[in-house]
DRENDOMAR-582253 format. One record per residue (C-alpha): residue number from 0; x, z, y; residue in three letters. Coordinates in steps of 0.05 Angstrom, whole numbers, plus 5000, padded with zeros to 4 digits. Example, Ala and Ser with C-alpha at 12.3 -4.5 7.8 and 13.67 -1.06 7.14 Angstrom:
REM DRENDOMAR-582253
<rec lofi="0" u="5246" w="5156" v="4910" dopa="Ala"/>
<rec lofi="1" u="5273" w="5143" v="4979" dopa="Ser"/>
END
This chain:
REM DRENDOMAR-582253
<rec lofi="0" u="5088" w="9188" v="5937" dopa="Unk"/>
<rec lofi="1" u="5017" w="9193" v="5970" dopa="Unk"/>
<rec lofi="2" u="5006" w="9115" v="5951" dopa="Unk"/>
<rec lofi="3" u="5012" w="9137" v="5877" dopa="Unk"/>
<rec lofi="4" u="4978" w="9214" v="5882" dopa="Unk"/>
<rec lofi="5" u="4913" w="9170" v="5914" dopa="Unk"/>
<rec lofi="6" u="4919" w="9125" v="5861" dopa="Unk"/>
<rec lofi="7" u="4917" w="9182" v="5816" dopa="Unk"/>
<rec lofi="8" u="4857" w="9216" v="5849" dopa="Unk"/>
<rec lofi="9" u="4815" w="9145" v="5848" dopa="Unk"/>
<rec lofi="10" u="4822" w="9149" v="5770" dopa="Unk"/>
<rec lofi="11" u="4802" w="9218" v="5766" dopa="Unk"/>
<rec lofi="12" u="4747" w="9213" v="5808" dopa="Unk"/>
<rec lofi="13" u="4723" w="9153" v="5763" dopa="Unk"/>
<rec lofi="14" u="4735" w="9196" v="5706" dopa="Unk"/>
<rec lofi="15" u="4690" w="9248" v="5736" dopa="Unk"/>
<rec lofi="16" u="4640" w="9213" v="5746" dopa="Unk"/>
<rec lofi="17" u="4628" w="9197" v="5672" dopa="Unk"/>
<rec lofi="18" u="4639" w="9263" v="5649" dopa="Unk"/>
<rec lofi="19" u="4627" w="9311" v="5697" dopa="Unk"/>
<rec lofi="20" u="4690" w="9360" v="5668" dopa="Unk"/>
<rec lofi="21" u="4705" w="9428" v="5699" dopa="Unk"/>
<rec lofi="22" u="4775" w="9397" v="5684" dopa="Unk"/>
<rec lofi="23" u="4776" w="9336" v="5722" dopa="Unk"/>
<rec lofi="24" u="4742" w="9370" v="5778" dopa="Unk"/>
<rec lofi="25" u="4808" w="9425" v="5776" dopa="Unk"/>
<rec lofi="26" u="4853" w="9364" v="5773" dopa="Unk"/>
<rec lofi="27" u="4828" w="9335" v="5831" dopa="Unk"/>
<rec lofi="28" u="4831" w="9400" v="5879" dopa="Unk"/>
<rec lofi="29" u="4902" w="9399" v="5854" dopa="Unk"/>
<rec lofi="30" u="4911" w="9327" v="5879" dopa="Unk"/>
<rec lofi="31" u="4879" w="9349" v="5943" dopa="Unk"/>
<rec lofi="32" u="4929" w="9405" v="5952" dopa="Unk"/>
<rec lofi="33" u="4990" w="9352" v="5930" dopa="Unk"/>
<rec lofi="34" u="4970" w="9313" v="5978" dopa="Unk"/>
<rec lofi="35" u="4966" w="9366" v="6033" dopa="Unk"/>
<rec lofi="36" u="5036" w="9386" v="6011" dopa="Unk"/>
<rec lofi="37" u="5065" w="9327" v="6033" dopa="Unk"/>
<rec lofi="38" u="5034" w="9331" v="6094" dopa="Unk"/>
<rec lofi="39" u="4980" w="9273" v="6092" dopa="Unk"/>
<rec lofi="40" u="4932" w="9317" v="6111" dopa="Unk"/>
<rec lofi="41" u="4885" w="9263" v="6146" dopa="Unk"/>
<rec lofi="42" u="4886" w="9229" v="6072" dopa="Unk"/>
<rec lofi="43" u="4866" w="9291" v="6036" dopa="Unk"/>
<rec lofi="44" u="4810" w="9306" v="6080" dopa="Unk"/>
<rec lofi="45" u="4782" w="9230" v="6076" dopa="Unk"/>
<rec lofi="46" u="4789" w="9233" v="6000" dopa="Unk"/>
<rec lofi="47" u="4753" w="9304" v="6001" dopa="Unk"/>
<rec lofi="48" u="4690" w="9276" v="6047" dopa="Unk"/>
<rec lofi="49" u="4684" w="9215" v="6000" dopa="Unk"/>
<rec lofi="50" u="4696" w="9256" v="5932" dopa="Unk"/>
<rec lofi="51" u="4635" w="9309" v="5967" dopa="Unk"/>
<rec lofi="52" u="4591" w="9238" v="5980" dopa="Unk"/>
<rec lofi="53" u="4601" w="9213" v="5909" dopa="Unk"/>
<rec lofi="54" u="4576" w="9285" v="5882" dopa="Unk"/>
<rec lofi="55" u="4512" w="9282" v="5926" dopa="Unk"/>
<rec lofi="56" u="4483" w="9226" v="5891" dopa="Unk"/>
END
């Protein structure tokens, strides 16, 4: 299940990217949650500190 939520957040964050959505950007905190849900933790956190790099540039 977190192989295919990460797969999930990798399009979205592509997706945001190019449009830059209030949306997207809810979608994605939801993913992070999901994934916290299930316990990866560690995953959600990694996928937080790159999502918070890609936003800086």
């Amino acid at each position: 299940m977190a192989e295919k939520i990460s797969l999930h957040i990798a399009k979205n964050f592509l997706v945001y990217q190019q449009e830059k959505t209030p949306e997207i950007l809810t979608e994605i905190q939801g993913d992070f949650a999901t994934l916290e849900r299930f316990e990866v933790v560690g995953m959600a956190k990694r996928f937080r500190r790159i999502f918070d790099q890609l936003n800086q540039d």
